[in-house]
Biopython code that builds the backbone (N, CA, C, O; Angstrom):
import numpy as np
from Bio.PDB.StructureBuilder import StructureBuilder

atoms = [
    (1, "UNK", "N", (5.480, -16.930, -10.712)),
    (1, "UNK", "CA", (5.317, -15.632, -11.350)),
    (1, "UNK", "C", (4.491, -14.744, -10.415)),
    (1, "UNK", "O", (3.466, -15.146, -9.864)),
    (2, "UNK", "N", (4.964, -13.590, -10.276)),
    (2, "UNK", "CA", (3.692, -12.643, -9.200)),
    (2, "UNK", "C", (3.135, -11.616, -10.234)),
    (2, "UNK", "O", (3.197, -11.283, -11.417)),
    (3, "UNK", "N", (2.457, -11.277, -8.843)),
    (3, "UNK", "CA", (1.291, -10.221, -9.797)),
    (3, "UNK", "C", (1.925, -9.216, -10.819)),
    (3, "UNK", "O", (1.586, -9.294, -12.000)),
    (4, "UNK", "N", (2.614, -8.503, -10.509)),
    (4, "UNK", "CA", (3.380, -7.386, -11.569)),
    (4, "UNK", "C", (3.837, -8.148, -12.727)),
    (4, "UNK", "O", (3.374, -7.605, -13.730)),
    (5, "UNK", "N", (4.614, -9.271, -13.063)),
    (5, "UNK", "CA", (4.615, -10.067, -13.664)),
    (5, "UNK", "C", (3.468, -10.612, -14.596)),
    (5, "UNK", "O", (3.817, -11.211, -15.613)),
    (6, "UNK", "N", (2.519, -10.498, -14.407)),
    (6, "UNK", "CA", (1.176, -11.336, -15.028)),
    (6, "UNK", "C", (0.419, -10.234, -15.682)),
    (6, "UNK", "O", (-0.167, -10.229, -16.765)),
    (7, "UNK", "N", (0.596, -9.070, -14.561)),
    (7, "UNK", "CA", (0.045, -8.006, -15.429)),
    (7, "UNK", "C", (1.031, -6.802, -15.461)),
    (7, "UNK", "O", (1.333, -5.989, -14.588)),
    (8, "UNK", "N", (1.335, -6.917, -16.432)),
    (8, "UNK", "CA", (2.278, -6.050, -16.901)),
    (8, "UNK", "C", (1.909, -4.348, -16.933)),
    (8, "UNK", "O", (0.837, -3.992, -17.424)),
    (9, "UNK", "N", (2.506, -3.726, -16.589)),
    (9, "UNK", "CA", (2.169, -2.184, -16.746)),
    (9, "UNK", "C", (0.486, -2.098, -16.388)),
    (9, "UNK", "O", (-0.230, -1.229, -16.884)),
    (10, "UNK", "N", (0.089, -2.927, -15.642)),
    (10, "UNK", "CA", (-1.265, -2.567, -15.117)),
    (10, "UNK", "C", (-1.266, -1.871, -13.599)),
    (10, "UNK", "O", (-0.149, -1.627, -13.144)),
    (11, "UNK", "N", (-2.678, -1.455, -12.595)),
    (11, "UNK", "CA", (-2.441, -1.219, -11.657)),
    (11, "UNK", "C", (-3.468, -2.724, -11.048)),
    (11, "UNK", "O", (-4.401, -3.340, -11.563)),
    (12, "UNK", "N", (-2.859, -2.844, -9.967)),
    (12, "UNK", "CA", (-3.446, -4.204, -9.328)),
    (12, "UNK", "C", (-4.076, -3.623, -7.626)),
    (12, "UNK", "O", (-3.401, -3.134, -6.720)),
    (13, "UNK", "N", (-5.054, -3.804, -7.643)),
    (13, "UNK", "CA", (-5.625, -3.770, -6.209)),
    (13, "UNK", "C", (-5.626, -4.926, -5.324)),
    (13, "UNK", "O", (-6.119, -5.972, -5.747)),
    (14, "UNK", "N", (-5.247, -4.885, -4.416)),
    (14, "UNK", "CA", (-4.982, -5.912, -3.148)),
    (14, "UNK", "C", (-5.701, -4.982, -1.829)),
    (14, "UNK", "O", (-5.394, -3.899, -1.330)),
    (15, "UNK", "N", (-6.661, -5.849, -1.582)),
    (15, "UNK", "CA", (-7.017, -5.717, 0.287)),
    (15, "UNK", "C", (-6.621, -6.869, 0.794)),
    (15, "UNK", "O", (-6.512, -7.943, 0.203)),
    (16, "UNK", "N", (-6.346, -6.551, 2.225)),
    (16, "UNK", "CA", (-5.289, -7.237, 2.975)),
    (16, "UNK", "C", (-5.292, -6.276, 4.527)),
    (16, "UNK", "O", (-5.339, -5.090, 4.854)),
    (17, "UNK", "N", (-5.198, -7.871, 5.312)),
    (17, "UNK", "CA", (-5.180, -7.087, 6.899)),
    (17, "UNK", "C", (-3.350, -6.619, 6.779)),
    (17, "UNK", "O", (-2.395, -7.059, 6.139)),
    (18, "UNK", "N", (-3.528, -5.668, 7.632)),
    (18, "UNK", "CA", (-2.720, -4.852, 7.990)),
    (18, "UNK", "C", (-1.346, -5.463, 8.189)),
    (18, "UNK", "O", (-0.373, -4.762, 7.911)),
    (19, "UNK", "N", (-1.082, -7.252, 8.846)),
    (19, "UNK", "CA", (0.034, -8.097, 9.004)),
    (19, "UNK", "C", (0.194, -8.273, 8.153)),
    (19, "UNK", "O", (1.417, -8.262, 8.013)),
    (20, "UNK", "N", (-0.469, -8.564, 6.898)),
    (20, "UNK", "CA", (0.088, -8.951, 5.777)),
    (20, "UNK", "C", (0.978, -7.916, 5.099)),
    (20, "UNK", "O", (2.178, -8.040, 4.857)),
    (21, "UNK", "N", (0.003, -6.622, 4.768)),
    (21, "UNK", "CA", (0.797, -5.479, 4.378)),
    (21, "UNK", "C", (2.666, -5.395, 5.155)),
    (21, "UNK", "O", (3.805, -5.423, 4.688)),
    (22, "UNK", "N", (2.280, -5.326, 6.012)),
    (22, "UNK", "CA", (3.865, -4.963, 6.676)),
    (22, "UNK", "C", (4.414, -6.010, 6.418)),
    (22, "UNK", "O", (5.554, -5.842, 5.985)),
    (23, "UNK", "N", (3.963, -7.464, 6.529)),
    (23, "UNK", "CA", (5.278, -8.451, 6.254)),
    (23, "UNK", "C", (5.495, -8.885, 4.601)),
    (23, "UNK", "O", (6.220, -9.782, 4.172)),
    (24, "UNK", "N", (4.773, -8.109, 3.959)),
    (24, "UNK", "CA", (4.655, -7.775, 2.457)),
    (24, "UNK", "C", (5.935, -6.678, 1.830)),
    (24, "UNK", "O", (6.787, -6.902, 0.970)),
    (25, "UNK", "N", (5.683, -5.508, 2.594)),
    (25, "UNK", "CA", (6.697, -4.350, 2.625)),
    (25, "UNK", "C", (7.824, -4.651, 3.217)),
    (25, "UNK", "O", (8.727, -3.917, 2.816)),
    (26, "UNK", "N", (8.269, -5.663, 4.254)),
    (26, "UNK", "CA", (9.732, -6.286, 4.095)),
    (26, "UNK", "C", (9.982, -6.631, 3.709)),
    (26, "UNK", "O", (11.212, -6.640, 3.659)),
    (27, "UNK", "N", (9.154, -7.528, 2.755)),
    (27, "UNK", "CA", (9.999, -8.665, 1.939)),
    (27, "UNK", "C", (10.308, -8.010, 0.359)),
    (27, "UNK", "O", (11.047, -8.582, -0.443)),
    (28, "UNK", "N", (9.544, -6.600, 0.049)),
    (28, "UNK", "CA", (9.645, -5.947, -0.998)),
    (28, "UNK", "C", (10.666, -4.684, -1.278)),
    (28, "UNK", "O", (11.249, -4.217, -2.256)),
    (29, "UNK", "N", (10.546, -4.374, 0.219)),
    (29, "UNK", "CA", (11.530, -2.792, 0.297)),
    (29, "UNK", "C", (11.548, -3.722, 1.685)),
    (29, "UNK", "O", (10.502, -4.082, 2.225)),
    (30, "UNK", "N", (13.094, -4.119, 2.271)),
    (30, "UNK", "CA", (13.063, -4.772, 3.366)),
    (30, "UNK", "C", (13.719, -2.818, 4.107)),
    (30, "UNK", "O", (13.379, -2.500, 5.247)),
    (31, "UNK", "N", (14.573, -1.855, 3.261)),
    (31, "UNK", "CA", (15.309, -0.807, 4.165)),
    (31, "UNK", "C", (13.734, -0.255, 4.396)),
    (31, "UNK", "O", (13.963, 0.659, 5.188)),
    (32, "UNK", "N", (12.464, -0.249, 4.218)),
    (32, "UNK", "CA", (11.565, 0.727, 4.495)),
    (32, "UNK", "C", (10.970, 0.639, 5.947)),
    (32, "UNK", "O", (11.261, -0.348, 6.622)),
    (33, "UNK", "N", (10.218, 1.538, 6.428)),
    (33, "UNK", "CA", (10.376, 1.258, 7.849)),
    (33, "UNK", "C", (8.858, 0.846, 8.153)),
    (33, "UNK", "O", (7.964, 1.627, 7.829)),
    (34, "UNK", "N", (8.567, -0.333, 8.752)),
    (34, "UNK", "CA", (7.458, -0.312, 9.409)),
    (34, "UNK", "C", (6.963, -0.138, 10.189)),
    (34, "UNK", "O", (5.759, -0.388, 10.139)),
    (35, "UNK", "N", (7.332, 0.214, 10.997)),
    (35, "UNK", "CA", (7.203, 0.563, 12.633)),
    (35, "UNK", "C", (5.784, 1.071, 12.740)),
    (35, "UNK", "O", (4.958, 0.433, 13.392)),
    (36, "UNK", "N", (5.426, 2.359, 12.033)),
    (36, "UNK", "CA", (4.213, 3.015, 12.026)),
    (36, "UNK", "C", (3.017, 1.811, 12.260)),
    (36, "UNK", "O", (3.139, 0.707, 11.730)),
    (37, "UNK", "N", (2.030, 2.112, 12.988)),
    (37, "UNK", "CA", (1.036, 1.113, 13.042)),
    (37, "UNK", "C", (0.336, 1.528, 11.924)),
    (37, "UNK", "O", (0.315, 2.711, 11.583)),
    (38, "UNK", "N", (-0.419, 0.372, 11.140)),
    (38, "UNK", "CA", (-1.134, 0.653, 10.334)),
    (38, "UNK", "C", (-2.606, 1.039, 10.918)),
    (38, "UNK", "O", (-2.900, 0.621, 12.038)),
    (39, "UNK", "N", (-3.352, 1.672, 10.330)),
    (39, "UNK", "CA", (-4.392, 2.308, 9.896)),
    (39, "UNK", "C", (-5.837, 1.365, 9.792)),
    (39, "UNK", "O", (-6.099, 1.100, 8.619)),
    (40, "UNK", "N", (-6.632, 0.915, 10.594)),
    (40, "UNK", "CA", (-7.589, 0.047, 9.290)),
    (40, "UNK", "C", (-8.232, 1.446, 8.325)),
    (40, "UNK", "O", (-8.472, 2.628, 8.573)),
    (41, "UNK", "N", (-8.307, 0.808, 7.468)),
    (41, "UNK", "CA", (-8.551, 0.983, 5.735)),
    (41, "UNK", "C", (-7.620, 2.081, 4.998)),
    (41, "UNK", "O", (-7.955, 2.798, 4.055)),
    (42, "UNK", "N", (-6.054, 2.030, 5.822)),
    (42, "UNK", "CA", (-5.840, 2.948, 5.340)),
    (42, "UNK", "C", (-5.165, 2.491, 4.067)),
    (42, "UNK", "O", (-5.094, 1.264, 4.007)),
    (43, "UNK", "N", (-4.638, 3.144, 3.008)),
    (43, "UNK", "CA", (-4.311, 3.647, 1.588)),
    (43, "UNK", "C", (-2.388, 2.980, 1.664)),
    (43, "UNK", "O", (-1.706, 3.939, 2.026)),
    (44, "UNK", "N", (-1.670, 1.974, 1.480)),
    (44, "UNK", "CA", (-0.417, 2.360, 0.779)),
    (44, "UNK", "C", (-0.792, 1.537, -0.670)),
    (44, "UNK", "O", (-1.619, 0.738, -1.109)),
    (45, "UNK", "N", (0.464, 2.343, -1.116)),
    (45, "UNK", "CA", (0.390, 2.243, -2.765)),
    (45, "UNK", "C", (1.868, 1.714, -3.282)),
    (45, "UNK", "O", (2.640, 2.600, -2.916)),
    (46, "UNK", "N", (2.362, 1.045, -3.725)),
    (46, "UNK", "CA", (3.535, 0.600, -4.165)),
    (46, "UNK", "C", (3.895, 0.876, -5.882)),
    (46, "UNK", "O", (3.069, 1.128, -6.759)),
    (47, "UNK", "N", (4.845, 0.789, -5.978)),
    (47, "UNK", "CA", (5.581, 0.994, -7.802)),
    (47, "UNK", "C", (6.227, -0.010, -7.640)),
    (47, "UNK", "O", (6.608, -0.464, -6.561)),
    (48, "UNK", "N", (6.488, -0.641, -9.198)),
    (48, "UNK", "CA", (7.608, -1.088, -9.068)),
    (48, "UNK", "C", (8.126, -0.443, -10.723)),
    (48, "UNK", "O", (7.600, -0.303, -11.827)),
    (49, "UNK", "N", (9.705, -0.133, -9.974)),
    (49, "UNK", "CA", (10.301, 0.707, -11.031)),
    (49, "UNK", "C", (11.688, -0.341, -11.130)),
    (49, "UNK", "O", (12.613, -0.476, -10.329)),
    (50, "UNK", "N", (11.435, -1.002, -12.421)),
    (50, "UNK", "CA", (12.341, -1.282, -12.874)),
    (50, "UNK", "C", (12.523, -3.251, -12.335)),
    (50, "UNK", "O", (11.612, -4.039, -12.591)),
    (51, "UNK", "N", (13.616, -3.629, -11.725)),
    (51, "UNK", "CA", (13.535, -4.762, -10.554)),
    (51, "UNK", "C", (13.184, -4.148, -9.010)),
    (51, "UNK", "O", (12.998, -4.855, -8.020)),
    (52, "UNK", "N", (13.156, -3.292, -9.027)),
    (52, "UNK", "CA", (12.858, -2.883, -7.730)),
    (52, "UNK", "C", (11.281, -2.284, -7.061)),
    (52, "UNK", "O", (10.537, -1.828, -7.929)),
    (53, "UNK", "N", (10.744, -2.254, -5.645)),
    (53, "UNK", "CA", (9.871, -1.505, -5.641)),
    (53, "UNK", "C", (9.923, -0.349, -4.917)),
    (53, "UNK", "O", (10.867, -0.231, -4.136)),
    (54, "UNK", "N", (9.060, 0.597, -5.006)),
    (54, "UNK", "CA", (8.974, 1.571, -3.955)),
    (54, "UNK", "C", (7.797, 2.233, -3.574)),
    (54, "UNK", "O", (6.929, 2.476, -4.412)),
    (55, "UNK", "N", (7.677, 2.555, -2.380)),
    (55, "UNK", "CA", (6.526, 3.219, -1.545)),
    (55, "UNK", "C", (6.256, 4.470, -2.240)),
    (55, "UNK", "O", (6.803, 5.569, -2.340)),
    (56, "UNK", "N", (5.456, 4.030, -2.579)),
    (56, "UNK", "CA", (5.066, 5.784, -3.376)),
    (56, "UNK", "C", (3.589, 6.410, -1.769)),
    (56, "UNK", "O", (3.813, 7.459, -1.165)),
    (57, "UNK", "N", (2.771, 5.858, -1.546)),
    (57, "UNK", "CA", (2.032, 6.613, -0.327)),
    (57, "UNK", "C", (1.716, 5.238, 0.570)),
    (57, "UNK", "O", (1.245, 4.228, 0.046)),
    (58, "UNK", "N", (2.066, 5.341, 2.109)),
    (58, "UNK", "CA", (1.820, 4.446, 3.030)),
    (58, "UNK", "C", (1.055, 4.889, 4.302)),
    (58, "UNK", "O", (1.306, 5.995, 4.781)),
    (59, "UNK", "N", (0.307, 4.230, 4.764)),
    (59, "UNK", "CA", (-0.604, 4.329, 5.790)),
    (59, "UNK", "C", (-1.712, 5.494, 5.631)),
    (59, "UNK", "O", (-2.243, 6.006, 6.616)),
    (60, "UNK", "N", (-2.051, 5.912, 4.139)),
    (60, "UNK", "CA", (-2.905, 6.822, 3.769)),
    (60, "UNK", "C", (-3.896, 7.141, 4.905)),
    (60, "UNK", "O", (-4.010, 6.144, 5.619)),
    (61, "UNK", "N", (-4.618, 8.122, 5.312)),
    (61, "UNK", "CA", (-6.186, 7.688, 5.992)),
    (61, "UNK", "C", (-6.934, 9.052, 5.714)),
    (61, "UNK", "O", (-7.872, 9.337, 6.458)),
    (62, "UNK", "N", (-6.542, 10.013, 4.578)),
    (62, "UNK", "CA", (-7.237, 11.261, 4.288)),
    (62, "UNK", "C", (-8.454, 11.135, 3.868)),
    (62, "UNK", "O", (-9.157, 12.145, 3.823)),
    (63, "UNK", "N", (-8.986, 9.847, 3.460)),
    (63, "UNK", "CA", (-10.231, 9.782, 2.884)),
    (63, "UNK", "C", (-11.253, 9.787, 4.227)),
    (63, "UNK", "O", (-12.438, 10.117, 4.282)),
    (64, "UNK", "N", (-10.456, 9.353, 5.165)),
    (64, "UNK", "CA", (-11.282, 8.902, 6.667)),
    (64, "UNK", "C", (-11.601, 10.466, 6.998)),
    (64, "UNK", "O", (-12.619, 10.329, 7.676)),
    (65, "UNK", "N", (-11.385, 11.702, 6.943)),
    (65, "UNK", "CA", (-11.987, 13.011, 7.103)),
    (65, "UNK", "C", (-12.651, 13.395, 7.184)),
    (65, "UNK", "O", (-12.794, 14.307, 6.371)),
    (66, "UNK", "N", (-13.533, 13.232, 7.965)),
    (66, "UNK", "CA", (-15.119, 13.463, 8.454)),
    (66, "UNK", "C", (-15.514, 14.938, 7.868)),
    (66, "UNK", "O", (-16.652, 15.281, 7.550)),
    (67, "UNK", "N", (-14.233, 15.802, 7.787)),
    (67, "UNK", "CA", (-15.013, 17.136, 7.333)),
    (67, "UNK", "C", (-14.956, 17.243, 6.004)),
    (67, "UNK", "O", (-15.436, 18.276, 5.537)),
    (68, "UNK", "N", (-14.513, 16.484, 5.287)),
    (68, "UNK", "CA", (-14.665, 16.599, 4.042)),
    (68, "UNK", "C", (-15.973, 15.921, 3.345)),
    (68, "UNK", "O", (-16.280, 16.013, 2.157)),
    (69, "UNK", "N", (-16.622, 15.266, 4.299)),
    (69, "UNK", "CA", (-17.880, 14.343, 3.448)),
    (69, "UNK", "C", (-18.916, 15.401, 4.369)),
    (69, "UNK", "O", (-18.792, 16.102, 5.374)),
    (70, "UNK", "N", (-20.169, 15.014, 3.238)),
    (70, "UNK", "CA", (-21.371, 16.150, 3.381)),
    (70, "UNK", "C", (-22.282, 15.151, 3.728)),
    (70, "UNK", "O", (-22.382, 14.016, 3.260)),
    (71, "UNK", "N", (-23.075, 15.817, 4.790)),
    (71, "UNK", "CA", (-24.442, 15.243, 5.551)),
    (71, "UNK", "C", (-25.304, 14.952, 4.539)),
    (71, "UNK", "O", (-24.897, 15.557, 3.547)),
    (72, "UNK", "N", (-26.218, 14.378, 4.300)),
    (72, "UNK", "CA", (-27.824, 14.732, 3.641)),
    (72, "UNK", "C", (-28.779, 15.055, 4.710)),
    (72, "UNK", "O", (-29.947, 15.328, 4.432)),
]
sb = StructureBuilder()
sb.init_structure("model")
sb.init_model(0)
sb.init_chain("A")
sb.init_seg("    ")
for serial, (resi, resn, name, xyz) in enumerate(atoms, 1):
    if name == "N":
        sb.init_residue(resn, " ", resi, " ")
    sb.init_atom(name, np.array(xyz, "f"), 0.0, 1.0, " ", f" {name:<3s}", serial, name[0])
structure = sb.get_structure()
């Protein structure tokens, strides 16, 4: 049984090095493309709609924005 399975209509957080992610996203959406290098800490987010999944945001890194965070 996997995670979506166990928890039903929940959201599930997973950290994970970056190999895992991509050989995760083939085996889930194998047409999606990985090529892009991942990011460290960056943000993807997955759905699953229905039997299927899909990439809803991948290789996020907007939070990494130095001009958006304030000095003290």
């Amino acid at each position: 049984m996997d995670l979506s399975e166990r928890h039903p209509d929940k959201k599930v957080l997973i950290v994970s090095h970056g190999a895992l992610i991509g050989l995760s996203l083939k085996k889930l959406i194998p047409h999606f493309d990985t090529s892009e290098h991942l990011h460290n800490t960056s943000v993807t987010m997955l759905n699953k709609v229905e039997l299927s999944w899909d990439c809803k945001l991948y290789n996020c890194i907007t939070h990494l924005d130095t001009e958006r965070c304030e000095s003290n």
